[in-house]
N, C-alpha and C positions, 0 to 999 in steps of 0.2 A: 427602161423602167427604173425607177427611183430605189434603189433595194434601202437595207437597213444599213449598210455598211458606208453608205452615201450619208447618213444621215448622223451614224457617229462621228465618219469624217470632220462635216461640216459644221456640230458640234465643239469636237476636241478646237478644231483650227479657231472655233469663238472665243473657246475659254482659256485655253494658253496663248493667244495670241500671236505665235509663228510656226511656220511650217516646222524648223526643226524639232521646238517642244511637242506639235501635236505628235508629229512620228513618234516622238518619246512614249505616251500615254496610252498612243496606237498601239503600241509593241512591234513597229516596222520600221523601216529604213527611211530616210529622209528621199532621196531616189524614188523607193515604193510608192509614198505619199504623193510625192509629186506625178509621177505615173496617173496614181488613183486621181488626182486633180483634173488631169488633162483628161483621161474619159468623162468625170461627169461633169465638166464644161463643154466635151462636145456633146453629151447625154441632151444635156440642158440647153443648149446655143446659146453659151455666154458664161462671161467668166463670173464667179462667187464670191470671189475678192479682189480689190484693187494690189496692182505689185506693187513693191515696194513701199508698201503703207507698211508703219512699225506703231504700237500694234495694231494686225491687219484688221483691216476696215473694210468690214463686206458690202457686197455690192447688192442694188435691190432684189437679182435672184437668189444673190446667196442671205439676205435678210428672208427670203419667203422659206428658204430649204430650213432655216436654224428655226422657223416656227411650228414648221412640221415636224423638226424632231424632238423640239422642246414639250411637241402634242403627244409625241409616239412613243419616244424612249423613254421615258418611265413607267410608262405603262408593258415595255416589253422587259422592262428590269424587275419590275414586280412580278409578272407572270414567269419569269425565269426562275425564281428566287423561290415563287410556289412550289414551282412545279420540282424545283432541287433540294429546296429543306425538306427533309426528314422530321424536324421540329413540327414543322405546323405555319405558322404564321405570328404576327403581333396585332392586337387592335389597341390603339393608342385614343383614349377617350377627352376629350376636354369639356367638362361641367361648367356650365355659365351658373349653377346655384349650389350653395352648399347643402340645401334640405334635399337635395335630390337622391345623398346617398343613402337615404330609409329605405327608399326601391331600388337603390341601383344595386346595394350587395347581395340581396338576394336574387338577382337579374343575373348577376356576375356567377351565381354562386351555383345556379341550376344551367347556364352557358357554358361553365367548365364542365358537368356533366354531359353535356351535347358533345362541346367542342374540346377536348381537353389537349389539341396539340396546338390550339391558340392561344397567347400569352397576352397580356393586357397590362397597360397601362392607366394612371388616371393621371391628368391635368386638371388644377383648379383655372377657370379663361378669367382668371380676373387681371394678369398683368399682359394679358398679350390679345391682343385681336384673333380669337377663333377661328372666324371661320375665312382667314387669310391663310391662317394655318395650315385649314384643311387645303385648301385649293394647293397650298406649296407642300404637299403631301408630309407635313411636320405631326399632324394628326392626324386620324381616320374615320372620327366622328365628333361629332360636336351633339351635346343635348342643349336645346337654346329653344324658348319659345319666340324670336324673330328671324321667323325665313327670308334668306334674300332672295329676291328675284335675277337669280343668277343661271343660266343654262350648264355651270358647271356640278350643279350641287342637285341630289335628288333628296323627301325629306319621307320618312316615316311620319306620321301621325299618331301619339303614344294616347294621351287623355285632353278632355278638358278640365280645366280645374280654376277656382274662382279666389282671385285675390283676394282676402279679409285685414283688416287694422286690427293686428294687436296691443292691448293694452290691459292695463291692470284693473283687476275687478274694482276697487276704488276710483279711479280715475275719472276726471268732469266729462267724458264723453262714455262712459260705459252704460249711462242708463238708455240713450237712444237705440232707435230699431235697427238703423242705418250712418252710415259717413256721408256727409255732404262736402265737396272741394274748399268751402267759406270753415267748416269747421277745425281744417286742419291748419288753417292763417298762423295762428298761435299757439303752435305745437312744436317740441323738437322731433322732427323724424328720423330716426335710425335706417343704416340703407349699409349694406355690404360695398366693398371699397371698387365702388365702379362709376362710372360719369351716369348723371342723370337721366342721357340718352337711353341707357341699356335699362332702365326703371319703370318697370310696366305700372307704379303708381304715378309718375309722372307722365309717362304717355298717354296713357289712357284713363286716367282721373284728373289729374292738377292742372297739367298743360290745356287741356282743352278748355278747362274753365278759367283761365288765366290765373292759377293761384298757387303761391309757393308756399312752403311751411313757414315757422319761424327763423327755422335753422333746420341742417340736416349735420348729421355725425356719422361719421363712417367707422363700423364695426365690423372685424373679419372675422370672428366667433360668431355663431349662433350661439353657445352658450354663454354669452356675455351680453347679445344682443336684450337675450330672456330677462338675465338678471337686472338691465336698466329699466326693463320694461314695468319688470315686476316691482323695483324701487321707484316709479313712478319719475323717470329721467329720461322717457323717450317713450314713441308709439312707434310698430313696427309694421311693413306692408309685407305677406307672407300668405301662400295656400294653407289651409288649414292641416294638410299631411305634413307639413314641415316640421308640425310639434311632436310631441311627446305626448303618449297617452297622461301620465301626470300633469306635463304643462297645460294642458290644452282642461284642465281643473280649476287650473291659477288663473287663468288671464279670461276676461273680457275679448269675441273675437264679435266684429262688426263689418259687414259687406260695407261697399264703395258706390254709394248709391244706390237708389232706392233697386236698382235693376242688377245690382252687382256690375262687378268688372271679370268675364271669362275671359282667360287665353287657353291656347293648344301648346302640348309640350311635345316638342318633334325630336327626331336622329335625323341630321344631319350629314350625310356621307356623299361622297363624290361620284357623279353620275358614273363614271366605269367602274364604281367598286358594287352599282346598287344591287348587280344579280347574282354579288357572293355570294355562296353557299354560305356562309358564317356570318357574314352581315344580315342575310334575310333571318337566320335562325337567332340571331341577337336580339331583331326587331322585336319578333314573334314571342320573345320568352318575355322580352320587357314589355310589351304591351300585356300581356297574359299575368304577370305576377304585375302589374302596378293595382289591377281591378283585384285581384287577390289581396293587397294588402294595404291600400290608401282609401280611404272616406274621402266624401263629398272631390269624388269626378263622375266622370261620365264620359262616355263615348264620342270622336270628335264628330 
């Protein structure tokens, strides 16, 4: 039978690349290792590396053994690591929106009351691929409303919530009911510093109608995104929680067709992390204060 210590093996011998370093990292004798080799190549029927390849070059059993433990051992390092910290844990978050933190610190803020030997972190996912992240266990959840259809990743479902065009009470489009795709031809649209894939005003309003703004300008501030808007230098695509009870006085907000544009705002987390005892209780606090403190959502 396959144990764990087959699988660090088969591991270490990937990543240092010869039998004497793995013994090194093993904490065993070069002898030992070799030992441990020879039973689980007779374990297995067949050997798990080619000899004398420098550095060694596994063979296809020992390419199936390094995928199982690349499946296994981190998942037995984390429950280790549980089950020995005294601390608690870390949940390590990466935000695909910057309006998200209206809800998320008071989310944070009643989760330390639940959770308080869990430690958190925040990533903004504007300079790195999230939810790569998650899967290389660099994060522990991602808030994003594009799920991927990945067997590794399980999603909460937080709200719905309806993208609006911000703009300034003056502005040539503020008197219409609605946005139509032809109307923003001649527009600069302001967009947080990420490709237009990741942009649920061009997914799901422009693209389809084949229609680009004028220009787009990338701003990392939401409050600098306001102050173009408001100086009548840009129109911005945004849920309407994102404002500011003041902002949301100033500006002109207009749905995205006649029917709106809804998306769903998920958690993001890794299918073996999904029946944490702290992950479920994160979900639960953040779905419960989002309907406590944001206008216009609704239930997914």
């Amino acid at each position: 039978m396959i144990e764990t210590q087959h699988l660090r093996l088969i591991h270490a011998l990937y990543q240092q690349g010869s039998v004497y370093e793995a013994a090194e990292v093993l904490f065993i004798t070069q002898s030992a290792l070799s030992h441990q080799i020879k039973k689980l190549e007779t374990l297995i029927g067949g050997a798990i590396f080619v000899r004398r390849s420098e550095p060694i070059k596994l063979t296809p059993k020992g390419k199936k053994l390094l995928k199982l433990a690349d499946k296994i051992l981190p998942k037995i390092i984390k429950t280790e690591k549980q089950l020995t910290d005294s601390k608690g844990g870390r949940l390590n978050i990466a935000i695909e929106c910057h309006s998200c933190f209206d809800w998320l610190i008071p989310t944070l803020d009643a989760f330390r009351q639940q959770q308080p030997k869990i430690d958190f972190d925040l990533s903004l996912a504007f300079s790195f691929e999230p939810m790569d992240a998650l899967k290389n266990h660099d994060v522990d959840m991602v808030i994003t409303s594009d799920p991927m259809e990945d067997k590794s990743f399980e999603y909460f479902p937080l709200f719905d919530y309806q993208m609006l065009m911000v703009m300034s009470k003056n502005h040539a489009l503020s008197n219409k009911r609605y946005l139509t795709p032809q109307d923003i031809q001649d527009q600069i649209l302001l967009t947080y510093p990420v490709s237009h894939e990741r942009l649920d005003v061009f997914n799901y309003f422009l693209k389809p109608a084949k229609v680009n703004p004028k220009s787009t300008r990338k701003v990392e501030l939401p409050i600098m995104i306001m102050l173009l808007v408001l100086n009548n230098q840009g129109i911005a695509s945004m849920p309407q929680w994102a404002l500011t009870k003041s902002q949301k006085y100033q500006v002109a907000l207009k749905p995205l067709g006649k029917k709106g544009v809804w998306r769903t705002l998920y958690l993001a987390v890794r299918k073996t992390d999904f029946e944490e005892e702290y992950i479920q209780d994160f979900a639960r606090i953040a779905k419960q204060v989002s309907f406590q403190n944001l206008t216009n959502i609704k239930p997914t």
